[in-house]
C-alpha positions as a Python dict, from the first residue, in 0.01 Angstrom:
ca = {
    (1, 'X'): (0, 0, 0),
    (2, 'X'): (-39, 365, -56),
    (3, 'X'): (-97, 289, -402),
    (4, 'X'): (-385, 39, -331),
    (5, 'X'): (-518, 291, -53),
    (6, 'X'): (-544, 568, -314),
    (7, 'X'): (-723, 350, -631),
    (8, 'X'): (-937, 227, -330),
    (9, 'X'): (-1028, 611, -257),
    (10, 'X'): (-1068, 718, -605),
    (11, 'X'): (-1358, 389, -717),
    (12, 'X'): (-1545, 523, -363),
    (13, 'X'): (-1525, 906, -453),
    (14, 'X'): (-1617, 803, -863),
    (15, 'X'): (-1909, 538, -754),
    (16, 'X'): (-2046, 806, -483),
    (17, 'X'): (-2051, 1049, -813),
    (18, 'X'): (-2292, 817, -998),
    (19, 'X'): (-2627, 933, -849),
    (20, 'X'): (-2567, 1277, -986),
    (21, 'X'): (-2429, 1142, -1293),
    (22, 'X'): (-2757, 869, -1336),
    (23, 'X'): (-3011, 1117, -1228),
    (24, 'X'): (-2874, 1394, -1488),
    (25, 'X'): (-2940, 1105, -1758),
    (26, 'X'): (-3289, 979, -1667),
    (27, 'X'): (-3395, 1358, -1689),
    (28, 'X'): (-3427, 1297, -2034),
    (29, 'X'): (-3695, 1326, -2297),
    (30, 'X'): (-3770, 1347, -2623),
    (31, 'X'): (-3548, 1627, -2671),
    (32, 'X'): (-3238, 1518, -2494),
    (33, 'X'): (-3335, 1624, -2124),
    (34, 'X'): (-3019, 1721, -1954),
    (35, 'X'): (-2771, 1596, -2221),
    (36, 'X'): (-2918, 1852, -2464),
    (37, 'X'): (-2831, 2088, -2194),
    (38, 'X'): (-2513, 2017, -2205),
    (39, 'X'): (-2476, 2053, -2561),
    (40, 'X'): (-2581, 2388, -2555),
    (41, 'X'): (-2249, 2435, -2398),
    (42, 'X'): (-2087, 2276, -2734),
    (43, 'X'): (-1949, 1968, -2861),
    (44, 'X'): (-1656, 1947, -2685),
    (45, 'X'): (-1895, 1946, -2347),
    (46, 'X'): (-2085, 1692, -2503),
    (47, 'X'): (-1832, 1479, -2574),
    (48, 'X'): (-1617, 1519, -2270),
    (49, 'X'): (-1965, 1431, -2030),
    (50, 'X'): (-2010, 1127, -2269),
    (51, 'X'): (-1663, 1043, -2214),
    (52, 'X'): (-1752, 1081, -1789),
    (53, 'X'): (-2032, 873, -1819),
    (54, 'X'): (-1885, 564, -1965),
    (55, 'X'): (-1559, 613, -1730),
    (56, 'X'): (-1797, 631, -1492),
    (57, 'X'): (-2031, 332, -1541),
    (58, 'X'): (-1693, 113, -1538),
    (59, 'X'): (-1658, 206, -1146),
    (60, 'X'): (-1993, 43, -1081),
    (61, 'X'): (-2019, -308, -919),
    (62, 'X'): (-2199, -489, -1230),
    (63, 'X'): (-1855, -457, -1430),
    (64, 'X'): (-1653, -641, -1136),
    (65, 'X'): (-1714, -976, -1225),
    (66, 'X'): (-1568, -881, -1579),
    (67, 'X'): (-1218, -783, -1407),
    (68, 'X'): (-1095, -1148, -1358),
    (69, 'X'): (-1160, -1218, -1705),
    (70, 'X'): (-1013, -911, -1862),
    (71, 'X'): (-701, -943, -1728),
    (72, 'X'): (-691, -1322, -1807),
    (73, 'X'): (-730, -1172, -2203),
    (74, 'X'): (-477, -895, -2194),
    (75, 'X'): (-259, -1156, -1974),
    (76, 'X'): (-186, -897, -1767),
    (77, 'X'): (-126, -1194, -1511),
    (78, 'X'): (112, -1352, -1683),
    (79, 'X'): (497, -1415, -1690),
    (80, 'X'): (557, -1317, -2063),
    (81, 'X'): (344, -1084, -2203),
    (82, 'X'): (499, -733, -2205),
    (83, 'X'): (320, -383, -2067),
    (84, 'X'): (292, -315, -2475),
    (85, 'X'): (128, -637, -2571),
    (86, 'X'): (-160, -580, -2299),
    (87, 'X'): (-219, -264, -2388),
    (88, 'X'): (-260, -316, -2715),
    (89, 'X'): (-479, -615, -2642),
    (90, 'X'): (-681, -408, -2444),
    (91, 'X'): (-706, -163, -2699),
    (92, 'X'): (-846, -417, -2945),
    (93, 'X'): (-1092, -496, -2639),
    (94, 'X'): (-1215, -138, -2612),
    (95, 'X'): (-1233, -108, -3003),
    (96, 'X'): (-1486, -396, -2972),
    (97, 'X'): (-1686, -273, -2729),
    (98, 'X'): (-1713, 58, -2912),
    (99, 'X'): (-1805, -72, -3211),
    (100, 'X'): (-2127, -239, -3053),
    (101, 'X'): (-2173, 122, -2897),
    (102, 'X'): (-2125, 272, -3172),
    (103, 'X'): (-2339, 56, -3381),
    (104, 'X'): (-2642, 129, -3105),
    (105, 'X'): (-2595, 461, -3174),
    (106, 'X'): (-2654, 432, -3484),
    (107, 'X'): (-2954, 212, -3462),
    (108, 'X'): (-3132, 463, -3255),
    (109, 'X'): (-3056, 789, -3481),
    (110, 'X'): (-3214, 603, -3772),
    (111, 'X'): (-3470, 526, -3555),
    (112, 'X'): (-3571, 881, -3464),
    (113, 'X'): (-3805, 960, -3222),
    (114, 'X'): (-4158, 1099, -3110),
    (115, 'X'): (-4061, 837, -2834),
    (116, 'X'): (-4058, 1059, -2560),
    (117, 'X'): (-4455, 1003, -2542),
    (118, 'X'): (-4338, 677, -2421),
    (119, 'X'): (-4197, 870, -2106),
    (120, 'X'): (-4587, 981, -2053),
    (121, 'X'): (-4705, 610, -2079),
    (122, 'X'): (-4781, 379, -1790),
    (123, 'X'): (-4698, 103, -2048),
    (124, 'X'): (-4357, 189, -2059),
    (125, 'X'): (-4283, 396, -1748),
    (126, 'X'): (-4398, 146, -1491),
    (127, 'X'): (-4157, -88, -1608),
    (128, 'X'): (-3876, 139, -1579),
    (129, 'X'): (-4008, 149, -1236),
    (130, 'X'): (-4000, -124, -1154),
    (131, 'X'): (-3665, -251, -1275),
    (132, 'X'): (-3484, 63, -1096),
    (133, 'X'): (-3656, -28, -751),
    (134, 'X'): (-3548, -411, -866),
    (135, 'X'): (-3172, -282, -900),
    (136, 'X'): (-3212, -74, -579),
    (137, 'X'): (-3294, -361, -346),
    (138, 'X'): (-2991, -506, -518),
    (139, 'X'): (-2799, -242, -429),
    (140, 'X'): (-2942, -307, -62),
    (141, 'X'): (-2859, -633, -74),
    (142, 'X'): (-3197, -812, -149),
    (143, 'X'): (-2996, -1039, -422),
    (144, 'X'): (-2683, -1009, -615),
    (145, 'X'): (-2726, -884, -949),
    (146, 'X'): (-2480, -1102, -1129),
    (147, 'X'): (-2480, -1282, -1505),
    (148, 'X'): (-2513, -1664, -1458),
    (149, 'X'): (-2230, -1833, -1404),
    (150, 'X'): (-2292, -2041, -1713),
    (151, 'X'): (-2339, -1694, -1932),
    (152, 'X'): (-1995, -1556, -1772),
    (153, 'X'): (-1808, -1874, -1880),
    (154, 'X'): (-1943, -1792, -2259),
    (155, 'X'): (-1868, -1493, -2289),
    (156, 'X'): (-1508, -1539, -2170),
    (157, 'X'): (-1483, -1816, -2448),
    (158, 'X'): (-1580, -1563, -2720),
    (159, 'X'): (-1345, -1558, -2986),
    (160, 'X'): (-1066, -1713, -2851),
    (161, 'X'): (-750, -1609, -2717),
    (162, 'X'): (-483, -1321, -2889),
    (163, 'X'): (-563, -998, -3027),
    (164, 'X'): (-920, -1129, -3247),
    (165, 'X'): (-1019, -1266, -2895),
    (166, 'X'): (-941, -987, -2745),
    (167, 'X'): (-1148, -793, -3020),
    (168, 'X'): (-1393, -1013, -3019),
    (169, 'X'): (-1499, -1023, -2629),
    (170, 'X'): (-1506, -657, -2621),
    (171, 'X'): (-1760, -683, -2888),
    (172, 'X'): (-1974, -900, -2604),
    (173, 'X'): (-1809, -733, -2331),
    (174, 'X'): (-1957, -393, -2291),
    (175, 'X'): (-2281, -565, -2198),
    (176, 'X'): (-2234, -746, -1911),
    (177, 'X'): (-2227, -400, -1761),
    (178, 'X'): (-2579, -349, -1873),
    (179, 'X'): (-2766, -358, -1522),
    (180, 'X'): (-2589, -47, -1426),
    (181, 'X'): (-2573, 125, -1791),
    (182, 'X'): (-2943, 227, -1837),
    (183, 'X'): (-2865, 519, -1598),
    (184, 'X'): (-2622, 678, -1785),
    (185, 'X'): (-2721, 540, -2150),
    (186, 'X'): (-3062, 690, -2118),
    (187, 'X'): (-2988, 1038, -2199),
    (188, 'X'): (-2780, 994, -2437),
    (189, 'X'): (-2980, 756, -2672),
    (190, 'X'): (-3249, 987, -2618),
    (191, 'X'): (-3050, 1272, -2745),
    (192, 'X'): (-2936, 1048, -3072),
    (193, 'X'): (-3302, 954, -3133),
    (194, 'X'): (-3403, 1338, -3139),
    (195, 'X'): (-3109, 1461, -3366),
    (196, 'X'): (-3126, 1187, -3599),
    (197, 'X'): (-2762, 1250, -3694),
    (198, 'X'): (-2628, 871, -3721),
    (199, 'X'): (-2204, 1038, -3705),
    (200, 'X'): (-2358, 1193, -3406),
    (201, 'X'): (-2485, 902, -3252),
    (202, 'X'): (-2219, 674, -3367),
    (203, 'X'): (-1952, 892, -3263),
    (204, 'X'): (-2141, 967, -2890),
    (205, 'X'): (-2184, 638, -2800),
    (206, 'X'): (-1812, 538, -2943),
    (207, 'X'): (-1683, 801, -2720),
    (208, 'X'): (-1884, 706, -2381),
    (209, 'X'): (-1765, 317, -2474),
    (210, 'X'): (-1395, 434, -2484),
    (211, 'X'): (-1475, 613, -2121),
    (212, 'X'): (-1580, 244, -2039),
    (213, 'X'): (-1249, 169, -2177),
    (214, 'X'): (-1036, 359, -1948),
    (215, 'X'): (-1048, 127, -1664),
    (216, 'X'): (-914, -170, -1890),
    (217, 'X'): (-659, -18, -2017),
    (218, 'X'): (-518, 48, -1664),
    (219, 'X'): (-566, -257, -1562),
    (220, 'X'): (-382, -405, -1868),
    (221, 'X'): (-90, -149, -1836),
    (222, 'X'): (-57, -193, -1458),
    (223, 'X'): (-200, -495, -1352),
    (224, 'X'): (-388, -351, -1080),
    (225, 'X'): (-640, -546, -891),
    (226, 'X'): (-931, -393, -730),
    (227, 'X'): (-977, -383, -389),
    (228, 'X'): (-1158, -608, -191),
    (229, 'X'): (-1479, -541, -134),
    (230, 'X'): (-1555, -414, 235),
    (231, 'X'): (-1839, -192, 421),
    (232, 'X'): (-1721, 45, 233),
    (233, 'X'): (-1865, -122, -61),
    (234, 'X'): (-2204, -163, 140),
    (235, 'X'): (-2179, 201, 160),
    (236, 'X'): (-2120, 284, -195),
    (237, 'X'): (-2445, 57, -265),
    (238, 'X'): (-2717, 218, -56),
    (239, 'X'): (-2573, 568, -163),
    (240, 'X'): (-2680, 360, -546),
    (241, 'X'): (-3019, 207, -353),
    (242, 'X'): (-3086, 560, -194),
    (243, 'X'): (-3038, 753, -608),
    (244, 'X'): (-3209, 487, -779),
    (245, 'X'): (-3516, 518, -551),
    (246, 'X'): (-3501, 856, -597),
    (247, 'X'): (-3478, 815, -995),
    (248, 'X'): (-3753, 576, -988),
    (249, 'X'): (-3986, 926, -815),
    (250, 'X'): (-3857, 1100, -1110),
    (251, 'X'): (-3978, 850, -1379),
    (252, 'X'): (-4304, 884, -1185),
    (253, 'X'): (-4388, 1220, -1209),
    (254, 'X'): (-4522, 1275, -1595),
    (255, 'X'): (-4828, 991, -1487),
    (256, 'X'): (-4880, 1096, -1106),
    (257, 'X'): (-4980, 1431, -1061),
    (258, 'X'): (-4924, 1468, -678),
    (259, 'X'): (-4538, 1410, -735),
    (260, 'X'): (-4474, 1605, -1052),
    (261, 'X'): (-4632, 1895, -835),
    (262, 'X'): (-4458, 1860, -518),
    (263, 'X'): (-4201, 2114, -440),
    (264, 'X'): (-4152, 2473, -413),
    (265, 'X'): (-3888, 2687, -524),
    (266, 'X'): (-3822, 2865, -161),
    (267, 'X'): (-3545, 2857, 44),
    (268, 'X'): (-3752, 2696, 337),
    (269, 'X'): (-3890, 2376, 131),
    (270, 'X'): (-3483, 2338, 36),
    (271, 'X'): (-3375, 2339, 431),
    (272, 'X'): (-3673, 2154, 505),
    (273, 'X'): (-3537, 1894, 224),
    (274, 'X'): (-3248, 1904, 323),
    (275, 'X'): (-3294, 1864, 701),
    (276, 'X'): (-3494, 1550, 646),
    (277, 'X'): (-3235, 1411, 440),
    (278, 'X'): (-2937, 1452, 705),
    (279, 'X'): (-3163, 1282, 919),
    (280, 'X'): (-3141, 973, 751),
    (281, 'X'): (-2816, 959, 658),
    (282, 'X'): (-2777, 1016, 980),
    (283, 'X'): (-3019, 707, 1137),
    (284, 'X'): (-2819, 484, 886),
    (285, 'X'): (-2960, 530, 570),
    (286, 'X'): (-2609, 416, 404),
    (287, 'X'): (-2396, 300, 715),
    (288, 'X'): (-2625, 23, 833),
    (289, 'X'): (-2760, -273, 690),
    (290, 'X'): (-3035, -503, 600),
    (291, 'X'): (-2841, -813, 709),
    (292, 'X'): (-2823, -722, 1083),
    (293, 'X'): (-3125, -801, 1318),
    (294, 'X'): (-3497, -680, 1291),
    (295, 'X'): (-3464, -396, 1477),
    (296, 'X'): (-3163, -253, 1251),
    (297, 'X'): (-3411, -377, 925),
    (298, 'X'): (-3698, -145, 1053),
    (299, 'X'): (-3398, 143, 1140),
    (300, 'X'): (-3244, 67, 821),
    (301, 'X'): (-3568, 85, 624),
    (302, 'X'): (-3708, 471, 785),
    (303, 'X'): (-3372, 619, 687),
    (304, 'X'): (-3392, 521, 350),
    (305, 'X'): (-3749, 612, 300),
    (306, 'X'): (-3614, 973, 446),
    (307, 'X'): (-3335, 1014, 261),
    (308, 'X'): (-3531, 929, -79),
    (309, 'X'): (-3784, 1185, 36),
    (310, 'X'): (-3514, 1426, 131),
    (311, 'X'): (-3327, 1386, -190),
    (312, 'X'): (-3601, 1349, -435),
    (313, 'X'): (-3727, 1724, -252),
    (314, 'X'): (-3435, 1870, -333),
    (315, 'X'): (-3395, 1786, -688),
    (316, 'X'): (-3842, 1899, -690),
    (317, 'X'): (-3659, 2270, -561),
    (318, 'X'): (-3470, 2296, -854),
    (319, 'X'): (-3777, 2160, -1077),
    (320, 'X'): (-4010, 2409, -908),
    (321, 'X'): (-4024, 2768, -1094),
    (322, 'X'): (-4036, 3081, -881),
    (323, 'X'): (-4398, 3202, -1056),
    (324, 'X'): (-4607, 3058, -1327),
    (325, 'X'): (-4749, 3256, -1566),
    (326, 'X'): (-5142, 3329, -1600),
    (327, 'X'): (-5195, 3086, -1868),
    (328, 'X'): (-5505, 2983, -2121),
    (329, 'X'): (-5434, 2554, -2072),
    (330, 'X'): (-5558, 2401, -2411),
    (331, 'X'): (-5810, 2653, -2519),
    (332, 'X'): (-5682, 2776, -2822),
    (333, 'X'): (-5986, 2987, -2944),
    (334, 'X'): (-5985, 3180, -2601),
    (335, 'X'): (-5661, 3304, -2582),
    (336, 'X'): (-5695, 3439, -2990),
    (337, 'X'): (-6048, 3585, -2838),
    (338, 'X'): (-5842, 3687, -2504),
    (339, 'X'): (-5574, 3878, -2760),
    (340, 'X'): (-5817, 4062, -2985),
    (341, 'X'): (-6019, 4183, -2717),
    (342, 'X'): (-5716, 4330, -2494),
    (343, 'X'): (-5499, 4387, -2849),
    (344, 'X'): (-5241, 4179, -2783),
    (345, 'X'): (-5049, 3862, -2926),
    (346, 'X'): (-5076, 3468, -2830),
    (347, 'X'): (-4776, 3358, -2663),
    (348, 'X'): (-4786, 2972, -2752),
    (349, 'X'): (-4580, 2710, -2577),
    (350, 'X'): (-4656, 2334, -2665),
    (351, 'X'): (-4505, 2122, -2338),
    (352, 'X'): (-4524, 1831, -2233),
    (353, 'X'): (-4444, 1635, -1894),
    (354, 'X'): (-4179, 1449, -1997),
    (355, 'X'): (-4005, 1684, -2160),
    (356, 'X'): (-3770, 1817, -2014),
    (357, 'X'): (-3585, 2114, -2187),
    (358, 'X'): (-3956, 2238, -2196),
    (359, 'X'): (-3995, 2222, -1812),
    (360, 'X'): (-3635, 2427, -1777),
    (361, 'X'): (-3820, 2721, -2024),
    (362, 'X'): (-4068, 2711, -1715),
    (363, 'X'): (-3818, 2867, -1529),
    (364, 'X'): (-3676, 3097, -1825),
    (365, 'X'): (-4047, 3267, -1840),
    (366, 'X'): (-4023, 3313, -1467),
    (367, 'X'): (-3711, 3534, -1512),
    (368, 'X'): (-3727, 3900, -1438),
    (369, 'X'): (-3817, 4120, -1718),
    (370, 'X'): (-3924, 3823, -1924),
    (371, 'X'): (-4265, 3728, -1723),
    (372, 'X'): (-4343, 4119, -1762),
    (373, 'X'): (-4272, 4129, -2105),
    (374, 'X'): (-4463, 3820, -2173),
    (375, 'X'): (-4752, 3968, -1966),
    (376, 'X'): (-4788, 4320, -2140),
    (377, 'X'): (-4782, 4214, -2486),
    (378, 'X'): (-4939, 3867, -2502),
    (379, 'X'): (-5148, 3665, -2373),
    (380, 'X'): (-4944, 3324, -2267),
    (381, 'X'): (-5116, 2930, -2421),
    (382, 'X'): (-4992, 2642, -2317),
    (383, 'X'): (-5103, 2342, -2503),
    (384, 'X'): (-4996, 2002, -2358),
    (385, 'X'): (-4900, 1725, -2640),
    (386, 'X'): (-4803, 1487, -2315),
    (387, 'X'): (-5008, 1204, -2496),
    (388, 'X'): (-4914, 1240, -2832),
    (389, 'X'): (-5318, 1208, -2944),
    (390, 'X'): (-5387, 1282, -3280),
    (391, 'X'): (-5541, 1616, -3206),
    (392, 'X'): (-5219, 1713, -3044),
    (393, 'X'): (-5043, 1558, -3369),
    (394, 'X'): (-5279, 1835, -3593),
    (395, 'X'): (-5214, 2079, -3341),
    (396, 'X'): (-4836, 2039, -3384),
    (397, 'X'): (-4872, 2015, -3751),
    (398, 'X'): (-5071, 2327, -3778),
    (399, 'X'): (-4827, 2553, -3597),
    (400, 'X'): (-4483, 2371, -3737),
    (401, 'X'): (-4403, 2253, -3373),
    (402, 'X'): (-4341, 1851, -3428),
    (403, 'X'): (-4060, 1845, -3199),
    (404, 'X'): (-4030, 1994, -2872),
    (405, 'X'): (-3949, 2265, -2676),
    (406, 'X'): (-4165, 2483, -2917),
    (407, 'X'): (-4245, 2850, -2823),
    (408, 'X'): (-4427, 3079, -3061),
    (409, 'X'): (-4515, 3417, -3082),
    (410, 'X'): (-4801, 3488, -3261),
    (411, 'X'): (-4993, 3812, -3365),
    (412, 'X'): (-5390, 3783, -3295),
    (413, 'X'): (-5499, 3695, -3633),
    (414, 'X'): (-5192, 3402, -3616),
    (415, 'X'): (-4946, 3514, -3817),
    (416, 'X'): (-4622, 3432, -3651),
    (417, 'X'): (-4371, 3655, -3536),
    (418, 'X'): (-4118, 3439, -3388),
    (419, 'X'): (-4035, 3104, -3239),
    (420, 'X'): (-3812, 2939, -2996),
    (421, 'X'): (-3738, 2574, -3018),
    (422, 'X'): (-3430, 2500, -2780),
    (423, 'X'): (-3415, 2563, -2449),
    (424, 'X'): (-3234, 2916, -2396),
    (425, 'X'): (-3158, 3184, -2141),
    (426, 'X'): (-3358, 3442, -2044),
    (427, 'X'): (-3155, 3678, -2201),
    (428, 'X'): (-3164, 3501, -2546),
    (429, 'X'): (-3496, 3454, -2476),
    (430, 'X'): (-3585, 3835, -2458),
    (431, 'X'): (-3399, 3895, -2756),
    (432, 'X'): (-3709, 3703, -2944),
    (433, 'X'): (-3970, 3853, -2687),
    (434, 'X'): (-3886, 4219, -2788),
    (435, 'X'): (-3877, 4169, -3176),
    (436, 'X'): (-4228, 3965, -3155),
    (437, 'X'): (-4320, 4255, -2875),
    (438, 'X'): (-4240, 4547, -3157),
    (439, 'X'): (-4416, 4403, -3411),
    (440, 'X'): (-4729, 4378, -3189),
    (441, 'X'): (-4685, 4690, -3105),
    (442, 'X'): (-4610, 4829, -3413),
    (443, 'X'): (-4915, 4658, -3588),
    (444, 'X'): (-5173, 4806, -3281),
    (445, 'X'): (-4999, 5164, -3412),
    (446, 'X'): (-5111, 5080, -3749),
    (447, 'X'): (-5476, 4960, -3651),
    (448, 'X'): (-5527, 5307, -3474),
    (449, 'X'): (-5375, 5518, -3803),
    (450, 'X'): (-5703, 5375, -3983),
}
């Protein structure tokens, strides 16, 4: 009993994780988003959040209706097949499964990308929309998100039975966990799409489809069932409603202008966020439900809306920069005229909405010391390439900046001086301010000599 008690409490604390876990990913962008901040803390980060992900996206409802079947394959249930055998059946499972990972992985490294334009495209973003408020009423229990029963009974047929059907339905397997995948795939792919490293992308996605993994091979080694599901199960799906909503602002913000500004990074928007998002969790945002009468509906339905706002405002606090820079917006022969006539350089950062290692430099050029230095010795352009036009393709081409973040520092007749094109620290980021700073400096020294 203890035993059941604590696997029940470790699924609720893991599944409760998953909006942090599914926002992080849907941050991305061309450039990685929040996954490429992660690898700036090395590979072995990378790999080890990869890892999370997957172990985490095996805690989520849509692979539940997979557990019966599993265990039927590594016959876990059964009288004669040893611990050993299971496991190693449900090692040939989770081979399977990576493989197909893997194998997407690899498709989407070859591909490349300048997809993150997508991310500024109604085409493609309202969609996304869409399907994440789609799998948040699900969560709210609007309809049960569930393969047909007629698709389940295929795909436990797959390959028959032993270790090549166990092989062979983890090859099909991984999938039927798609609904609740996107999430936690999205940063990733977008990451293997920008490095265009196929070992890289093979080897991610192999890794987060071994994460998957863990949960089988438990099962298989231990024959554990999972709990039955309870209000606490309720519970864990509005927390999912409630983050998907949430994620569904975020996709939002590159096309509506009125929520990619909203926010302010002070301590009283953050209480005020806060506040309203206590209150409700606290009218029943997650502990009450849509099944129950009207009155609890309409209850049901303000909380949500509040915690959504609530949330979505605190996450906007940690998007908002303390001060923004006094910058020349797509005028590129202004700024150069700006520079000569003050004798400074041209500070040049291409950004775009969705991306968002460029949004985090916002808050890098906000630092102490670096605004200032910014400020006395150049004269800051920001060029947006949201749309991916043509112009902004010559513009990108002209200055060597096809992928994004790009900064560059630029004297005022254009010859460069340095670059950044990763999102850094403000400290790493002076160390390129002051050498491009010198030069300019040392160059106006010259110009006065004559």
């Amino acid at each position: 009993m203890r035993a059941r008690r604590a696997f029940q409490l470790v699924i609720a604390i893991a599944v409760i994780a998953i909006p942090a876990i599914a926002f992080a990913a849907t941050c991305s962008d061309g450039g990685g988003g929040s996954f490429a901040e992660v690898r700036e803390h090395g590979w072995s980060a990378a790999y080890i959040t990869a890892f999370g992900a997957g172990f985490a996206t095996s805690l989520t409802p849509c692979v539940y209706p997979m557990i019966p079947i599993v265990l039927g394959i590594f016959g876990a249930r059964g009288k004669n097949v040893s611990r050993w055998k299971a496991i190693a059946l449900a090692s040939l499972y989770v081979l399977g499964m990576g493989l197909t990972f893997a194998s997407l992985g690899v498709v989407f490294a070859l591909l490349g990308t300048k997809s993150g334009t997508l991310l500024a495209d109604p085409r493609f973003v309202i969609p996304i929309v869409i399907l994440y408020v789609a799998l948040a009423a699900s969560m709210f229990g609007a309809f049960e998100l569930n393969l047909p029963a007629s698709w389940q009974a295929k795909l436990s047929s797959v390959g028959g039975q032993g270790y090549r059907g166990a092989f062979a339905m983890g090859l099909v397997g991984g999938f039927t966990a798609a609904p609740c995948t996107g999430p936690f795939l999205g940063g990733l792919l977008m990451f293997v799409t920008q490095s265009h490293d196929v070992a890289i992308g093979g080897s991610l996605l192999f890794t987060y489809a071994i994460g998957m993994g863990v949960l089988f091979f438990v099962l298989a080694a231990f024959a554990i069932s999972l709990p039955k599901s309870g209000r606490w199960m309720e519970w864990v799906k509005s927390i999912g409603g409630v983050a998907l909503l949430a994620v569904a602002l975020y996709f939002l913000r590159p096309l509506v202008p009125a929520i990619r500004e909203w926010g302010a990074h002070d301590v009283g928007f953050l209480l005020g966020a806060v506040a309203v998002t206590a209150l409700g969790l606290g009218l029943g945002a997650i502990h009450l439900s849509f099944h129950d009468g009207p009155k609890i509906k309409a209850r049901k339905a303000a909380a949500v809306a509040l915690a959504v706002a609530g949330s979505f405002s605190i996450v906007s606090y940690f998007l908002a920069v303390t001060r923004e820079l006094p910058w020349v917006r797509n005028d590129e022969p202004a700024a150069f005229a700006q520079a000569k006539a003050a004798k400074k350089g041209v500070m040049i950062d291409f950004g775009a909405t969705w991306c968002g290692a460029c949004n985090e430099l916002e808050h890098t050029f906000a630092a102490d010391g670096v605004a200032e230095g910014i400020t006395a010795e150049f004269v800051p352009l920001k060029l947006d390439v949201s749309k991916g036009t043509e112009a902004d393709s010559l513009l990108q081409e002209k200055y060597g900046a096809e992928t994004l973040p790009a900064v560059i520092f630029l004297d005022d007749q254009g010859h460069e001086l340095g670059r950044v094109s990763e999102y850094v620290a403000p400290d790493d980021f002076h160390c390129v301010l002051d050498h491009a700073a010198q030069e300019v400096e040392h160059r106006k020294k010259r110009l006065t000599m004559r």
